[in-house]
Z-matrix of the N, CA and C atoms (Angstrom, degrees):
N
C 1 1.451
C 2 1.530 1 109.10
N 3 1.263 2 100.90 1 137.07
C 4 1.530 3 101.22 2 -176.23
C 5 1.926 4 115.31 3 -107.04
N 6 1.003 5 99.41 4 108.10
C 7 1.845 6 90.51 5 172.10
C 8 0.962 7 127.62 6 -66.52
N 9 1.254 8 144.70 7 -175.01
C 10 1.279 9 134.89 8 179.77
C 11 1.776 10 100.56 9 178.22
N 12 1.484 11 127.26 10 118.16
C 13 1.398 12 142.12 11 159.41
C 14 1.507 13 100.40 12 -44.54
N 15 1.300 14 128.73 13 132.53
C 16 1.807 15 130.44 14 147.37
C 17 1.561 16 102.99 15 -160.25
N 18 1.660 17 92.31 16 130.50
C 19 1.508 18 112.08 17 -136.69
C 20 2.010 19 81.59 18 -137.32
N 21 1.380 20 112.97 19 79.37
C 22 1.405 21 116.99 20 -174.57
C 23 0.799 22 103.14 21 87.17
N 24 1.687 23 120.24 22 -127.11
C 25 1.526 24 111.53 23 -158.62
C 26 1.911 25 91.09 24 -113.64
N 27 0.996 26 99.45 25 -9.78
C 28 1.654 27 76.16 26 -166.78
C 29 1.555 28 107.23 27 -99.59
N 30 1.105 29 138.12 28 -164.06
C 31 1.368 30 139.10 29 -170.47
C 32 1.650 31 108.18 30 -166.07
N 33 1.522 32 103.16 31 143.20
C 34 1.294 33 102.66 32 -176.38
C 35 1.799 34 105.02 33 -99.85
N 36 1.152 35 111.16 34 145.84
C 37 1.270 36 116.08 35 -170.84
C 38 1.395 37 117.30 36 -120.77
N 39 1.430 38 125.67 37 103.86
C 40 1.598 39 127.39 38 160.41
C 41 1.719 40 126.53 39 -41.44
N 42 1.099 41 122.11 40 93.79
C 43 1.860 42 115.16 41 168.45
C 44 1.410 43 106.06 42 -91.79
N 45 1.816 44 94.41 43 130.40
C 46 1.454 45 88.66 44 172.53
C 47 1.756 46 102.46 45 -94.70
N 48 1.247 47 119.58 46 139.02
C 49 1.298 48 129.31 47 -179.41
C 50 1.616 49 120.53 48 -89.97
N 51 1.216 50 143.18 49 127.81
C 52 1.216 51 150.42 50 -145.60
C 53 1.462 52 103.69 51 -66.18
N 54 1.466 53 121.42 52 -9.89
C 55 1.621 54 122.02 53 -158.39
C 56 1.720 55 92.86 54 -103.14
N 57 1.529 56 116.36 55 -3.05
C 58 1.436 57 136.02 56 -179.33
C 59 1.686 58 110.08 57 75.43
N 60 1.202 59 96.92 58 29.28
C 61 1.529 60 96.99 59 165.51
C 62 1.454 61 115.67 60 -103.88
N 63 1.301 62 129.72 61 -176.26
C 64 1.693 63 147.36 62 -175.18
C 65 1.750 64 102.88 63 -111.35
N 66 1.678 65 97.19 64 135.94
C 67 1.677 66 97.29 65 165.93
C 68 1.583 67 103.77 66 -141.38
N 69 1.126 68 118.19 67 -167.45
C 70 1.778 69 92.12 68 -167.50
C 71 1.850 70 81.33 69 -157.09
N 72 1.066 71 96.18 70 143.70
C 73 1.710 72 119.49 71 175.15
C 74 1.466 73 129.64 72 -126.64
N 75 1.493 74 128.82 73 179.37
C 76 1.110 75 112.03 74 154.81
C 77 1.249 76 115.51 75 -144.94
N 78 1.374 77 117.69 76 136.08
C 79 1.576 78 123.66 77 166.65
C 80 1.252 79 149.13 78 -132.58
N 81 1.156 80 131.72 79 166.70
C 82 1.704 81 122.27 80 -148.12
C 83 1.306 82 96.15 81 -91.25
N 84 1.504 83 115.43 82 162.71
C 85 1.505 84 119.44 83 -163.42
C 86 1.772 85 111.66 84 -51.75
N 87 1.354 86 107.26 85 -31.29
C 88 1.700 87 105.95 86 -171.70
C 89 1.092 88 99.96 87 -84.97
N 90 1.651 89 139.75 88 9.19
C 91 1.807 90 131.90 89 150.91
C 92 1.392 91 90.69 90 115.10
N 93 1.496 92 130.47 91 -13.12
C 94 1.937 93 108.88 92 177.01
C 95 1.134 94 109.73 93 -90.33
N 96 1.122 95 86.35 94 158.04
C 97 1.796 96 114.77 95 -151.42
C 98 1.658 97 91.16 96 -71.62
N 99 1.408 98 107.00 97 152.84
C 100 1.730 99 124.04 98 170.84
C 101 1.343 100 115.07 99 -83.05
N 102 1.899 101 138.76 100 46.96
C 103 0.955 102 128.53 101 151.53
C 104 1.590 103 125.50 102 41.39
N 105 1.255 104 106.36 103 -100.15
C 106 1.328 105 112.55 104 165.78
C 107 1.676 106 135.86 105 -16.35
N 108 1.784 107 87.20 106 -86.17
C 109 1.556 108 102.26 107 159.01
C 110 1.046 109 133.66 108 -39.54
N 111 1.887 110 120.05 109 -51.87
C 112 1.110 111 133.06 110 167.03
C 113 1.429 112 132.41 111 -31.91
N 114 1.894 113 105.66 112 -24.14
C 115 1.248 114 120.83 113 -139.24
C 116 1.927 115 73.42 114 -109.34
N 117 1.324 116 106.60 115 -68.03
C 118 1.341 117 94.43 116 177.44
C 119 1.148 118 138.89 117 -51.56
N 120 1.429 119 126.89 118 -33.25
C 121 1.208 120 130.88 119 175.98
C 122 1.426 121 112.11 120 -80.78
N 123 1.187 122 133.13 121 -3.20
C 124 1.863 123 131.33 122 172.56
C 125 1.559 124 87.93 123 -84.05
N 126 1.297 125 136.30 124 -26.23
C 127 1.713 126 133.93 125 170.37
C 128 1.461 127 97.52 126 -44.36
N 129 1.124 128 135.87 127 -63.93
C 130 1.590 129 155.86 128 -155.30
C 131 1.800 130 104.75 129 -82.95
N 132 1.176 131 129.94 130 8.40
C 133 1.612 132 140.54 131 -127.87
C 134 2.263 133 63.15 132 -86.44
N 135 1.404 134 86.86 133 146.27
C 136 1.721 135 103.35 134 156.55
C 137 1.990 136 96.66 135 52.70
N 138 1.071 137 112.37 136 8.39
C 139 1.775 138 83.66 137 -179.39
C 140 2.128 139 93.51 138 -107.68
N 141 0.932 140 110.07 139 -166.69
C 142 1.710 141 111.80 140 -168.50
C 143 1.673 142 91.57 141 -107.58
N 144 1.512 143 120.42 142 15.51
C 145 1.758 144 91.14 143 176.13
C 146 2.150 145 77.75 144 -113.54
N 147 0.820 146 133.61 145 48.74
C 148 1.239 147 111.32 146 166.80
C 149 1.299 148 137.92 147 -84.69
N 150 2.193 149 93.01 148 -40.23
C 151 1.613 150 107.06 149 176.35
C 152 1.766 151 102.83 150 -80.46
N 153 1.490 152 123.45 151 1.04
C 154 1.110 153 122.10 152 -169.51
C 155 1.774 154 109.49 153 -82.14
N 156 2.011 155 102.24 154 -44.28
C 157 1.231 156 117.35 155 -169.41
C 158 1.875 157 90.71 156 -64.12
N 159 1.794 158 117.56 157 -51.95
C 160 1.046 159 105.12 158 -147.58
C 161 1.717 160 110.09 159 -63.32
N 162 1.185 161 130.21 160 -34.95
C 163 1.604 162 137.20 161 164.55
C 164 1.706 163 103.48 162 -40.95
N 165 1.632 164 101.40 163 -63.08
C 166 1.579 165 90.40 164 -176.57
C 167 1.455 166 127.58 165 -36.46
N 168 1.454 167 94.05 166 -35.47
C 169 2.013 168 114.44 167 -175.74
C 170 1.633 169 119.05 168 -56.02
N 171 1.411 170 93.52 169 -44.06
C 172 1.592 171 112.62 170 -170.77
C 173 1.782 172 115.03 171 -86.14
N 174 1.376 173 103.95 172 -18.07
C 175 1.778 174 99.35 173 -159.47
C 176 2.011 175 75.15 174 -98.21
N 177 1.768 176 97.12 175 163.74
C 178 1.292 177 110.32 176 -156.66
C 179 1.584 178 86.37 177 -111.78
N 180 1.728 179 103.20 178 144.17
C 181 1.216 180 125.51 179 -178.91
C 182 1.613 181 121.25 180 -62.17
């Protein structure tokens, strides 16, 4: 069973990457990718604040 965080409409998404590491995304309920976010969070690619920024992105102010 797979869990999954969705926090409004968007959802944060785990990729597992072929080198066997974790990167984290976000996307809108019908599965496309959040552009934007995407763009910022590949800035953060491999450091430990990435899955942190991408939650920050999604939960509402």
């Amino acid at each position: 069973m797979v869990r999954q965080v969705v926090v409004g409409d968007l959802r944060v998404q785990r990729i597992e990457r072929k080198d066997g590491q974790r990167s984290w995304t976000i996307v809108w309920p019908e599965g496309t990718l959040h552009t934007e976010a995407d763009r910022f969070l590949r800035e953060h690619e491999g450091s430990g604040t990435q899955k942190t920024y991408a939650y920050y992105l999604v939960v509402p102010a």
